[in-house]
Biopython code that builds the backbone (N, CA, C, O; Angstrom):
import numpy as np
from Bio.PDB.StructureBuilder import StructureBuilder

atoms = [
    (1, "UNK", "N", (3.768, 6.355, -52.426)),
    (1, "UNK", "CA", (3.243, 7.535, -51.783)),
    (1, "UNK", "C", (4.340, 8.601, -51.778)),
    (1, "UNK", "O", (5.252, 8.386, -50.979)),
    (2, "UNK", "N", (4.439, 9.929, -52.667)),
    (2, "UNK", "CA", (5.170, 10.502, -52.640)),
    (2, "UNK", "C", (4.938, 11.564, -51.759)),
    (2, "UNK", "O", (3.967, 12.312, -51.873)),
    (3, "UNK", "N", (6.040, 11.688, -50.625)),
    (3, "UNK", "CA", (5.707, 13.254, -49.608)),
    (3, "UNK", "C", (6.158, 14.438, -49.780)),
    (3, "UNK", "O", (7.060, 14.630, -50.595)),
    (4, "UNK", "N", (5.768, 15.173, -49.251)),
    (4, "UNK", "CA", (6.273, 16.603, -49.433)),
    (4, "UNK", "C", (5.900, 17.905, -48.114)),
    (4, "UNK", "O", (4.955, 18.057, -47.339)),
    (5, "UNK", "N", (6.472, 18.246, -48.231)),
    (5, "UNK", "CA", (6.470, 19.540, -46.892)),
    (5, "UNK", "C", (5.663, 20.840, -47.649)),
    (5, "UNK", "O", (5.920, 21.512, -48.648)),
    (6, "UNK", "N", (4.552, 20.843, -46.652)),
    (6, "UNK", "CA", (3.761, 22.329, -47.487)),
    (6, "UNK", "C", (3.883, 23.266, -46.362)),
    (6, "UNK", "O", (3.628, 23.032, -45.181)),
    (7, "UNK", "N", (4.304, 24.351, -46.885)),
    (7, "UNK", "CA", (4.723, 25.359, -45.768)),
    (7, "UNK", "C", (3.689, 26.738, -46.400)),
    (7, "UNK", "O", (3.706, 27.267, -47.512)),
    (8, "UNK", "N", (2.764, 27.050, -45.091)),
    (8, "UNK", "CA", (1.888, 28.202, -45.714)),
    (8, "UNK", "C", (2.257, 29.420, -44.876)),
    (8, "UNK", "O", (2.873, 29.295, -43.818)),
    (9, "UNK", "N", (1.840, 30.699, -45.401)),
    (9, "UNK", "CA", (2.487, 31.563, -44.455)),
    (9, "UNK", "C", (1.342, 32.641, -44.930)),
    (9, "UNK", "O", (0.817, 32.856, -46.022)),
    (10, "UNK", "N", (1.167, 33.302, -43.454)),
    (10, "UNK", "CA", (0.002, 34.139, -43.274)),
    (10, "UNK", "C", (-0.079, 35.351, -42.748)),
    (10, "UNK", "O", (0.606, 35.293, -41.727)),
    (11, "UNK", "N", (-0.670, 36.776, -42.890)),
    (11, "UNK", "CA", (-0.836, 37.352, -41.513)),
    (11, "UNK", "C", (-1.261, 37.018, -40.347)),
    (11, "UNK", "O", (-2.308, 36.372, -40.309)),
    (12, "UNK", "N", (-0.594, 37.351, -39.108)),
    (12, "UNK", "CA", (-0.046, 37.393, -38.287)),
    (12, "UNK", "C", (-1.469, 37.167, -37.515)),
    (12, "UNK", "O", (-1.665, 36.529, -36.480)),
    (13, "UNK", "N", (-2.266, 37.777, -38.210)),
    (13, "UNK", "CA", (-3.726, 38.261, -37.659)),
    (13, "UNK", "C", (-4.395, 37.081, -37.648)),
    (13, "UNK", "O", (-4.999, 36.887, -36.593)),
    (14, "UNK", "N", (-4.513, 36.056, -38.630)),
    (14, "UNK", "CA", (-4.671, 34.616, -39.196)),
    (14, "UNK", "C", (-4.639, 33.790, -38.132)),
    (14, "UNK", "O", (-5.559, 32.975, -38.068)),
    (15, "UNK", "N", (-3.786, 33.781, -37.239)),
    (15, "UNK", "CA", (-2.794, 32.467, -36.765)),
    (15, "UNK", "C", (-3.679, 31.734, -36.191)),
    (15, "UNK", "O", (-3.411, 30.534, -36.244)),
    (16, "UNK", "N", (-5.058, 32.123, -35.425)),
    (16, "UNK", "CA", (-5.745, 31.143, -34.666)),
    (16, "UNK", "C", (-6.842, 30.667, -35.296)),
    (16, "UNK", "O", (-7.410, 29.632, -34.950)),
    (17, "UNK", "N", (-7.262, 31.524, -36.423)),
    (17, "UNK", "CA", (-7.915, 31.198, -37.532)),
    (17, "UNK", "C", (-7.764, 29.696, -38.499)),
    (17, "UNK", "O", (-8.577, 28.823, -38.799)),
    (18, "UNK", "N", (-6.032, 29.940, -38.852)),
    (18, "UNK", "CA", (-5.466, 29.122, -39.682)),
    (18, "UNK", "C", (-5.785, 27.492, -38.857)),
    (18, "UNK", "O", (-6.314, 26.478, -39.313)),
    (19, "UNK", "N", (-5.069, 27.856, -37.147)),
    (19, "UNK", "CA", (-4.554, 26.875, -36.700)),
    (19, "UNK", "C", (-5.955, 26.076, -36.426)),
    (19, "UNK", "O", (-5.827, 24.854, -36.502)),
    (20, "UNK", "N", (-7.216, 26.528, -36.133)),
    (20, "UNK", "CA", (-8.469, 25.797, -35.798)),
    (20, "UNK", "C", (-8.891, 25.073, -37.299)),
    (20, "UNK", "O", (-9.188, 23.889, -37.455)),
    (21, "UNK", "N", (-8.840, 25.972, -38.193)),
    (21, "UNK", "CA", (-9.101, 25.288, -39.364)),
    (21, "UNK", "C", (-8.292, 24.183, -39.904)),
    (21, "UNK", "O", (-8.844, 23.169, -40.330)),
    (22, "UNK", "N", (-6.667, 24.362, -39.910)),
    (22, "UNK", "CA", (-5.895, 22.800, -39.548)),
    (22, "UNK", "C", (-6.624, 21.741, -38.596)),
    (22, "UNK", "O", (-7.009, 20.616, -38.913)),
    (23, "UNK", "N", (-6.673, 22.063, -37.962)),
    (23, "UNK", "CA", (-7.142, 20.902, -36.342)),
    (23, "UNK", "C", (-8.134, 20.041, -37.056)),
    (23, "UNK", "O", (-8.155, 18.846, -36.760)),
    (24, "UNK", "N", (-9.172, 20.622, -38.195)),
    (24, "UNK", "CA", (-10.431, 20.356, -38.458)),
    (24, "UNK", "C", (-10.121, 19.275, -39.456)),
    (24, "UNK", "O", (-10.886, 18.357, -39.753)),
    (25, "UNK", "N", (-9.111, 19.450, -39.865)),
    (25, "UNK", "CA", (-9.093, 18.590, -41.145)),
    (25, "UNK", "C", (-8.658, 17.359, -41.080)),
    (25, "UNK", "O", (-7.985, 17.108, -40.080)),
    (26, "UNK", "N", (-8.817, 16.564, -41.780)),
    (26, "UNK", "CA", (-8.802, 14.995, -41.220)),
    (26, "UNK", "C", (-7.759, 14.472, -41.666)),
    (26, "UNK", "O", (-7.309, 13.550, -40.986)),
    (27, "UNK", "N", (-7.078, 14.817, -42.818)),
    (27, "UNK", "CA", (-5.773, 14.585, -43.907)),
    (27, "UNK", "C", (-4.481, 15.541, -43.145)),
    (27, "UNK", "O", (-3.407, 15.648, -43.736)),
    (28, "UNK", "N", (-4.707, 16.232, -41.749)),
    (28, "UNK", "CA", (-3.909, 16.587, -40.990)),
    (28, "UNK", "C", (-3.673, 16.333, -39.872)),
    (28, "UNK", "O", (-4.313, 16.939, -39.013)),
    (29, "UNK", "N", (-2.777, 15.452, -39.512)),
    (29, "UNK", "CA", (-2.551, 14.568, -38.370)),
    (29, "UNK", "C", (-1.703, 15.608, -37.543)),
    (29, "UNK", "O", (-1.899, 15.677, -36.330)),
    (30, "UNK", "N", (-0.646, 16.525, -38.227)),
    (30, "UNK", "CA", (-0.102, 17.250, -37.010)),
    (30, "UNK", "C", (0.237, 18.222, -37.554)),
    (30, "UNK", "O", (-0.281, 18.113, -38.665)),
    (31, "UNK", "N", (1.000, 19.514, -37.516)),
    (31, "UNK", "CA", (1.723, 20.454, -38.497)),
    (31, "UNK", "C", (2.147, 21.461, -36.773)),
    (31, "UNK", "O", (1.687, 21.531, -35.634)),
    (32, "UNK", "N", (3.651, 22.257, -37.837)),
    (32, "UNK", "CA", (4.238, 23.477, -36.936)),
    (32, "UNK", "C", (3.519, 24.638, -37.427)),
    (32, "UNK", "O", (3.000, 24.716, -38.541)),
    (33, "UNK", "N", (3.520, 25.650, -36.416)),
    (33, "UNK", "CA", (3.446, 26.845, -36.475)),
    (33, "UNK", "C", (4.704, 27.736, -35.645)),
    (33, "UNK", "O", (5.105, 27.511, -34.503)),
    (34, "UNK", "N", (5.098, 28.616, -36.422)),
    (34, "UNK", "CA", (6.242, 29.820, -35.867)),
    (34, "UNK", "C", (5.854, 31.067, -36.434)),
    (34, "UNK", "O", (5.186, 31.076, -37.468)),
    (35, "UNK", "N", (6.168, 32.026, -35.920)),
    (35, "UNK", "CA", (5.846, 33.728, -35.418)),
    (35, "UNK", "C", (7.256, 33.953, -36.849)),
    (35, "UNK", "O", (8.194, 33.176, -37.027)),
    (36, "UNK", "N", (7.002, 35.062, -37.550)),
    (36, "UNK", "CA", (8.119, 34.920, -39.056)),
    (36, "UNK", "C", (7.896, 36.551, -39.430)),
    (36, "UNK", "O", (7.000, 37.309, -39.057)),
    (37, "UNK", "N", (8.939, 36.778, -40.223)),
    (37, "UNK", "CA", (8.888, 38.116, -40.929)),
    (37, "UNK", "C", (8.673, 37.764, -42.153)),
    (37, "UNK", "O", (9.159, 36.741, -42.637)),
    (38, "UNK", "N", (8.001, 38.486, -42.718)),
    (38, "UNK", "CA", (8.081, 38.585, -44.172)),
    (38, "UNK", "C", (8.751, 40.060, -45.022)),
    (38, "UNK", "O", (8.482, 41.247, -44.841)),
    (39, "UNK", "N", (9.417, 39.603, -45.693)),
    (39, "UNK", "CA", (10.198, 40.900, -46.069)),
    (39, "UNK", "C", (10.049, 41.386, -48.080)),
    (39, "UNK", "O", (10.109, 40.376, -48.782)),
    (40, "UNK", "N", (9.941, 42.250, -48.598)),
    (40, "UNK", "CA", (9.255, 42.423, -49.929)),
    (40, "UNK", "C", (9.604, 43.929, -49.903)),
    (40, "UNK", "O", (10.249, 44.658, -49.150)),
    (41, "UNK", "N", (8.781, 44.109, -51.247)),
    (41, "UNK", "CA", (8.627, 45.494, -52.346)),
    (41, "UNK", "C", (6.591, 45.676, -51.577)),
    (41, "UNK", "O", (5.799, 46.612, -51.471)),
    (42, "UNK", "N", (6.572, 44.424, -51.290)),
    (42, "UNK", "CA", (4.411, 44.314, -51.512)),
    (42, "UNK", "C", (4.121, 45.194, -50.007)),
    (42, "UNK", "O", (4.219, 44.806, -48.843)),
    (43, "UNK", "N", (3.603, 46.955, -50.756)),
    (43, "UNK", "CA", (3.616, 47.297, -49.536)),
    (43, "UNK", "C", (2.119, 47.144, -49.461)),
    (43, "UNK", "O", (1.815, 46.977, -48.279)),
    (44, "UNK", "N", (1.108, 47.134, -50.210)),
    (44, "UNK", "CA", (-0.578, 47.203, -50.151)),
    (44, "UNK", "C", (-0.998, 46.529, -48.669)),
    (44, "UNK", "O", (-1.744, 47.270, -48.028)),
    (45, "UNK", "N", (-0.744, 45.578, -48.170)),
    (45, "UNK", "CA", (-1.063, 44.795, -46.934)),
    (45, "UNK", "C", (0.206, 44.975, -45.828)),
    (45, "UNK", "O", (0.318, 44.219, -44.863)),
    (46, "UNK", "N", (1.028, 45.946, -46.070)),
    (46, "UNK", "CA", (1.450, 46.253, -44.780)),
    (46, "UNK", "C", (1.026, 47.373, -43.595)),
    (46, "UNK", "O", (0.209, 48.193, -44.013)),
    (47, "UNK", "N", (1.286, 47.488, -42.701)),
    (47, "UNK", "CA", (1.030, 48.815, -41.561)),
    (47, "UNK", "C", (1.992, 50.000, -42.193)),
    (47, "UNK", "O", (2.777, 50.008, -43.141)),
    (48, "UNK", "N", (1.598, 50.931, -41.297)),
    (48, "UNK", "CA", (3.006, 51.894, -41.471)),
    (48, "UNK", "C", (4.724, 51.516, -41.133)),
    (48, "UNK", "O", (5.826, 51.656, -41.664)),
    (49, "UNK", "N", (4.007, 50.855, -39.676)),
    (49, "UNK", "CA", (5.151, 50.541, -38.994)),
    (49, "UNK", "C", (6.068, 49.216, -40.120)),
    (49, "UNK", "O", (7.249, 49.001, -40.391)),
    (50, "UNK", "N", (5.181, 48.794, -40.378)),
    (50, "UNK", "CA", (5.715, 47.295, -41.562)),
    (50, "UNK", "C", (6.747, 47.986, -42.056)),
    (50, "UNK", "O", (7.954, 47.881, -41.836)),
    (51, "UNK", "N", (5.734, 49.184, -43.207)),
    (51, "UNK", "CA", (6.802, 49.517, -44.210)),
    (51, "UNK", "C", (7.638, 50.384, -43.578)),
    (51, "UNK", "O", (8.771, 50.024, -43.901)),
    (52, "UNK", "N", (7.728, 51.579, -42.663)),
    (52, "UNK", "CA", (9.162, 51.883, -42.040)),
    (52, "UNK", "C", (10.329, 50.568, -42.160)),
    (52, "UNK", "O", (11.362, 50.448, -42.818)),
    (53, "UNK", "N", (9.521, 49.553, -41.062)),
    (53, "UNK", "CA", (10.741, 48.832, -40.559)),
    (53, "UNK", "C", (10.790, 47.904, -41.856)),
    (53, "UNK", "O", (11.857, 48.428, -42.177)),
    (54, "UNK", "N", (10.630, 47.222, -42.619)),
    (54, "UNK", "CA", (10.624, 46.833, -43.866)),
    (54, "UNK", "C", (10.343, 45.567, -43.654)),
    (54, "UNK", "O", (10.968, 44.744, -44.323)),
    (55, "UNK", "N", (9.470, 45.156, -42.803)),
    (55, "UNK", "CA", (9.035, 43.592, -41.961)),
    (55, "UNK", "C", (7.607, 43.369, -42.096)),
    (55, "UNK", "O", (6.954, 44.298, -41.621)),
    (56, "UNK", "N", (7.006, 42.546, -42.533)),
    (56, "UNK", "CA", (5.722, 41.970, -41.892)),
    (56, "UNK", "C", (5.209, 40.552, -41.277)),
    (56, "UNK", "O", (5.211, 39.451, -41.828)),
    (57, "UNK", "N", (4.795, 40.887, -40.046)),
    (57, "UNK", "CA", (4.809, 40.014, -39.452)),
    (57, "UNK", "C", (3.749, 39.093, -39.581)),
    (57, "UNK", "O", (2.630, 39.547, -39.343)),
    (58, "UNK", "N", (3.840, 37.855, -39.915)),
    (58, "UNK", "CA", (3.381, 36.774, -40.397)),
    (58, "UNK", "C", (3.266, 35.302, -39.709)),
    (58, "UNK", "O", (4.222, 35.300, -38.934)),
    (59, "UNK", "N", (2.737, 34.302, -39.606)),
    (59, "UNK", "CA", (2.573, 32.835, -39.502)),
    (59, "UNK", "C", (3.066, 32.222, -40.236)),
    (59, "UNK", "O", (2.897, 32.695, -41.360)),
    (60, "UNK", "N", (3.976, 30.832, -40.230)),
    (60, "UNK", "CA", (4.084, 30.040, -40.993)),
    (60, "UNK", "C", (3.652, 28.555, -40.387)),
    (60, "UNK", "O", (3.920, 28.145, -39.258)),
    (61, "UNK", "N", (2.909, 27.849, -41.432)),
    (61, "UNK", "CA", (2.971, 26.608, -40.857)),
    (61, "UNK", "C", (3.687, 25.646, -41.508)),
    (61, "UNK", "O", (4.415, 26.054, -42.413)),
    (62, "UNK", "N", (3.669, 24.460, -41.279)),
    (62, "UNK", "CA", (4.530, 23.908, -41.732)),
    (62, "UNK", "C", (4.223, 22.014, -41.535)),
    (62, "UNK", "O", (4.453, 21.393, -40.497)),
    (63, "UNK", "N", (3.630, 21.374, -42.912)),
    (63, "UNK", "CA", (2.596, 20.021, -42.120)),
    (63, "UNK", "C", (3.177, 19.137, -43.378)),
    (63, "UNK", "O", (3.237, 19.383, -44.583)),
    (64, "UNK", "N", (3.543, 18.105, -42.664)),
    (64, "UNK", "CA", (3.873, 17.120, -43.236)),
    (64, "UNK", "C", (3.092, 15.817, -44.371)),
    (64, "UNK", "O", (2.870, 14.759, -43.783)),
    (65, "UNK", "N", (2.860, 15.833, -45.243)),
    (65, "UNK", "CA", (1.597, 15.683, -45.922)),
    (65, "UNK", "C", (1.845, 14.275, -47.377)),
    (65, "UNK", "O", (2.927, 13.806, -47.733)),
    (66, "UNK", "N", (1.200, 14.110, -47.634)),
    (66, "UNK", "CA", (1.165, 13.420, -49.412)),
    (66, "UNK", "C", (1.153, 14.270, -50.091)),
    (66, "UNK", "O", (0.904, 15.317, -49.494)),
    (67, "UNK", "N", (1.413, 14.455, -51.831)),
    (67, "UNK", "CA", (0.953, 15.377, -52.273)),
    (67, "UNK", "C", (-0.430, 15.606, -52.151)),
    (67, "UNK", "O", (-1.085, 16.571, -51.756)),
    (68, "UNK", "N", (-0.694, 14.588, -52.545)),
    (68, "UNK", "CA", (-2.358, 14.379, -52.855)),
    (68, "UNK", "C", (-3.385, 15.623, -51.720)),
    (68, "UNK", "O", (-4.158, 16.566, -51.883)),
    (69, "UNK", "N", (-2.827, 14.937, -50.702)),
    (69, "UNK", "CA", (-3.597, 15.747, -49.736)),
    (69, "UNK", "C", (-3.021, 16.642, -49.390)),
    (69, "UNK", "O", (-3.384, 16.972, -48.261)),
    (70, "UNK", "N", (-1.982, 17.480, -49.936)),
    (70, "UNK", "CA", (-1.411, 18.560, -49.993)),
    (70, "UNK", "C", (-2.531, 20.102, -50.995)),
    (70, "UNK", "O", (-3.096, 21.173, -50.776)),
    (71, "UNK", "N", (-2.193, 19.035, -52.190)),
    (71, "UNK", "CA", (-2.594, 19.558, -53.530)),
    (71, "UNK", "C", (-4.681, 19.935, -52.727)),
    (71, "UNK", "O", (-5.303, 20.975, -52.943)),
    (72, "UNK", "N", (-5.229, 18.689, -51.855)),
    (72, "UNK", "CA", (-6.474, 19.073, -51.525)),
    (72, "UNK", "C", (-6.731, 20.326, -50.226)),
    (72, "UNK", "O", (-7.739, 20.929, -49.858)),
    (73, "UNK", "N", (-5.006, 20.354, -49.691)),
    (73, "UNK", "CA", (-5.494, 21.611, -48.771)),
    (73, "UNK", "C", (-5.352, 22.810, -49.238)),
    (73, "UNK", "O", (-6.050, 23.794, -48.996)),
    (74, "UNK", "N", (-4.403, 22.719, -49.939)),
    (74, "UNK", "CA", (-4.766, 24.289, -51.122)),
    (74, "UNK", "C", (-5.960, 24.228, -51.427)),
    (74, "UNK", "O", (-6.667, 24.966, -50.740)),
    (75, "UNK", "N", (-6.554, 23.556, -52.296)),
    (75, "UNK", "CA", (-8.128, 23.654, -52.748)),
    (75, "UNK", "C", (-9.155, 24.178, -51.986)),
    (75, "UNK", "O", (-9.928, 25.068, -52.341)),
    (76, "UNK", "N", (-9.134, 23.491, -50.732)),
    (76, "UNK", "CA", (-9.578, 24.129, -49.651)),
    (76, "UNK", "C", (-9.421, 25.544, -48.993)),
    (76, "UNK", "O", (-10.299, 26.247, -48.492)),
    (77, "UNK", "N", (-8.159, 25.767, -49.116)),
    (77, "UNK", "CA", (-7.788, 26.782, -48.251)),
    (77, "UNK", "C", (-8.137, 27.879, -49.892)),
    (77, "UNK", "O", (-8.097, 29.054, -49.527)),
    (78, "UNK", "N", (-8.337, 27.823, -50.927)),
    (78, "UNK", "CA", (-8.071, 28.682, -51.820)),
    (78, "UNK", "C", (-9.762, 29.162, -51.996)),
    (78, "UNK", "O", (-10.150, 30.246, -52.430)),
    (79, "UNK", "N", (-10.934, 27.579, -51.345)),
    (79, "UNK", "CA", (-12.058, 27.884, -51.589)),
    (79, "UNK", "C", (-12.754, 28.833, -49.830)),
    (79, "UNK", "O", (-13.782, 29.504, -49.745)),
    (80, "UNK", "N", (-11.999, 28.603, -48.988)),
    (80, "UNK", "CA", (-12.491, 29.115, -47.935)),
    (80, "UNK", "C", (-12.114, 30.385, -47.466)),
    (80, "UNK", "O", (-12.756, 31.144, -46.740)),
    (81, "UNK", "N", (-10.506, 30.595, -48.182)),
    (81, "UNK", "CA", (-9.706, 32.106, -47.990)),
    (81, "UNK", "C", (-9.737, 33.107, -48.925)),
    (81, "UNK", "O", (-9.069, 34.139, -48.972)),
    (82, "UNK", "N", (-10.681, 32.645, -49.748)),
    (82, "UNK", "CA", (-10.257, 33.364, -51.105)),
    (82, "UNK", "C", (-10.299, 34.893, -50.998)),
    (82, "UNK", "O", (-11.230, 35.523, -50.496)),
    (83, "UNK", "N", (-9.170, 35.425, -51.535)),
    (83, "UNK", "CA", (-8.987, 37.141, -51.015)),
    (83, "UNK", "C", (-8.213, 36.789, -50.224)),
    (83, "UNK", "O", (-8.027, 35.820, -50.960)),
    (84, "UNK", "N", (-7.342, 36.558, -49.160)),
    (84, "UNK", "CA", (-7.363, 36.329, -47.873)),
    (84, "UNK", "C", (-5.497, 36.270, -48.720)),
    (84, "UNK", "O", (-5.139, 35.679, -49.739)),
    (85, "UNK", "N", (-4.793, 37.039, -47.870)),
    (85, "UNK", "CA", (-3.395, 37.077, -48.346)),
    (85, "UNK", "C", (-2.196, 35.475, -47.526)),
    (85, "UNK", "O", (-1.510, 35.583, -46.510)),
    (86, "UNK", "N", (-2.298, 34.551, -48.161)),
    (86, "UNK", "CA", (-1.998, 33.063, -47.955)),
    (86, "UNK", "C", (-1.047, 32.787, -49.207)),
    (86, "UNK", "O", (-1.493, 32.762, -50.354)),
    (87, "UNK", "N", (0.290, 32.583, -48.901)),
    (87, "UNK", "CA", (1.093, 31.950, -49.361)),
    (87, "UNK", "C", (1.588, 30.661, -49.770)),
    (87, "UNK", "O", (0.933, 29.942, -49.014)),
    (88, "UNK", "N", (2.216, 29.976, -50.373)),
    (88, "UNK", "CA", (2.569, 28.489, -50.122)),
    (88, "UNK", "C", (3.587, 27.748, -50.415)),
    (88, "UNK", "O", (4.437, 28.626, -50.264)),
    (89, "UNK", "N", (4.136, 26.904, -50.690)),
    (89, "UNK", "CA", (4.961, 26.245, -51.241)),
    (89, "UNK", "C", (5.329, 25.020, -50.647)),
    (89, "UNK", "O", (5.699, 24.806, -49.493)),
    (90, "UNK", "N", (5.158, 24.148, -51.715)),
    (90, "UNK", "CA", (5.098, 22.569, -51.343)),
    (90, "UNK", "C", (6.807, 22.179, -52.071)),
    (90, "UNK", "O", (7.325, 22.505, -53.139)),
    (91, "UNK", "N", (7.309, 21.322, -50.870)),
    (91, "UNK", "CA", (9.007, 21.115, -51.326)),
    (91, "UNK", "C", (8.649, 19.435, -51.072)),
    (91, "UNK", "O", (7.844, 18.857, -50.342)),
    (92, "UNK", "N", (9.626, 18.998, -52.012)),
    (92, "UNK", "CA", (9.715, 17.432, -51.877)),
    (92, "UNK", "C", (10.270, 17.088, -50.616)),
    (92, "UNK", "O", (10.860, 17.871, -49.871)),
    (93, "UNK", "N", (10.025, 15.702, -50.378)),
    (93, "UNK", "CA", (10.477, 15.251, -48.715)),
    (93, "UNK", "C", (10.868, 13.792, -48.875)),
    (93, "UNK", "O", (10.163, 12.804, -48.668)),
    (94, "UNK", "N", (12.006, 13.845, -49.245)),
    (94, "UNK", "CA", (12.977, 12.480, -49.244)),
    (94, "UNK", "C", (12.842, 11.709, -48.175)),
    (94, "UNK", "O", (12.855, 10.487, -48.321)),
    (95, "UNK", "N", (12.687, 12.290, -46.907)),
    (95, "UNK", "CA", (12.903, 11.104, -45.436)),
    (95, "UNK", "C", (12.030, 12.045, -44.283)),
    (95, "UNK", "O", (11.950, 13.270, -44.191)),
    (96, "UNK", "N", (11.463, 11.052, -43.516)),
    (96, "UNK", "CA", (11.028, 12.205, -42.205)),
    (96, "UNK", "C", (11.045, 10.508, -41.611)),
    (96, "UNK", "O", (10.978, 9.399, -42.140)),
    (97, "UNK", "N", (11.202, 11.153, -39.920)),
    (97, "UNK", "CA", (10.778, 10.298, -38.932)),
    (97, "UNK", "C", (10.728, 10.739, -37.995)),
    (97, "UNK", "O", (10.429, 11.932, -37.946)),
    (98, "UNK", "N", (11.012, 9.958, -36.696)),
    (98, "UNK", "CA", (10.963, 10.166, -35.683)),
    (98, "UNK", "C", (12.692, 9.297, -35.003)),
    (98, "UNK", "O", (13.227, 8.253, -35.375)),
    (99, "UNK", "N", (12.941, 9.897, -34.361)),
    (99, "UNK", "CA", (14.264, 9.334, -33.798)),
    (99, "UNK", "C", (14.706, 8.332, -33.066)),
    (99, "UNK", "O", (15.656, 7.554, -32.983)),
    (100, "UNK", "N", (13.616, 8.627, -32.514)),
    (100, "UNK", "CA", (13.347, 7.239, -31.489)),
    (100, "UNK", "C", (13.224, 6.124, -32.061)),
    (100, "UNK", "O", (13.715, 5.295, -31.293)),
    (101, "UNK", "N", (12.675, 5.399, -33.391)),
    (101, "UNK", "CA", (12.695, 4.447, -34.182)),
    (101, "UNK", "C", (13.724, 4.295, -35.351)),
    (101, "UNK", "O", (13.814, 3.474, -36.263)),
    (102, "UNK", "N", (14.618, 5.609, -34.919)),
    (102, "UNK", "CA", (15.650, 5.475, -36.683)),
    (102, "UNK", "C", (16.708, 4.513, -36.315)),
    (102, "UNK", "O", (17.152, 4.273, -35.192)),
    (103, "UNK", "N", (17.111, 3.883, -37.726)),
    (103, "UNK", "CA", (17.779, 2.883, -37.325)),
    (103, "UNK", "C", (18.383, 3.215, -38.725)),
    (103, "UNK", "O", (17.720, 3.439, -39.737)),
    (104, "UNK", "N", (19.948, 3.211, -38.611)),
    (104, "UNK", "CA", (20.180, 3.276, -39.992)),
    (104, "UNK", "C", (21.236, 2.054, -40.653)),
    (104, "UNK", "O", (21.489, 2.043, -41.858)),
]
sb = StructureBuilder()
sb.init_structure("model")
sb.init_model(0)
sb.init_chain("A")
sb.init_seg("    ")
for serial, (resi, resn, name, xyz) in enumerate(atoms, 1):
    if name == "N":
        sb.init_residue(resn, " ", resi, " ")
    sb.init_atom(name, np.array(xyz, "f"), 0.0, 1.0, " ", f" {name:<3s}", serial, name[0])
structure = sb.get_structure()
């Protein structure tokens, strides 16, 4: 079972959207969410205030996953958001636990 960390990142506007639609899914047992800037050239989806201050403020989550069921929440999220400005990137994940059981 190979793991990996999928980290999605959203407008800001999203966040309770995103987070109910996580909850729903069954291949998601838990994931983070944090309050994030996003910083770029991409002004089309910013405010005024964005592009003054050169920030947009965004969601990231962050869920601990298989690929497998990684690779199926994109699918999902690509068939339910489509249009919908959603980022991603899946990083390999050598070790995760919990501390309370590590033993090395």
């Amino acid at each position: 079972m190979t793991l990996c960390l999928l980290t999605i990142t959203s407008a800001a506007s999203m966040e309770e959207v995103l987070v109910d639609w996580f909850l729903e899914r069954d291949s998601v047992t838990d994931f983070h969410s944090m309050p994030v800037f996003g910083h770029g050239s991409d002004e089309k989806n910013m405010s005024f205030s964005e592009r003054v201050t050169g920030r947009a403020k965004k969601t990231m989550f962050q869920l601990h996953l298989t690929v497998a069921a990684a690779e199926k929440i994109l699918q999902e999220l690509k068939k339910e958001f489509a249009g919908m400005e959603i980022h991603y990137m899946i990083s390999p994940l050598t070790r995760s636990g919990d501390l309370s059981t590590y033993e090395k």
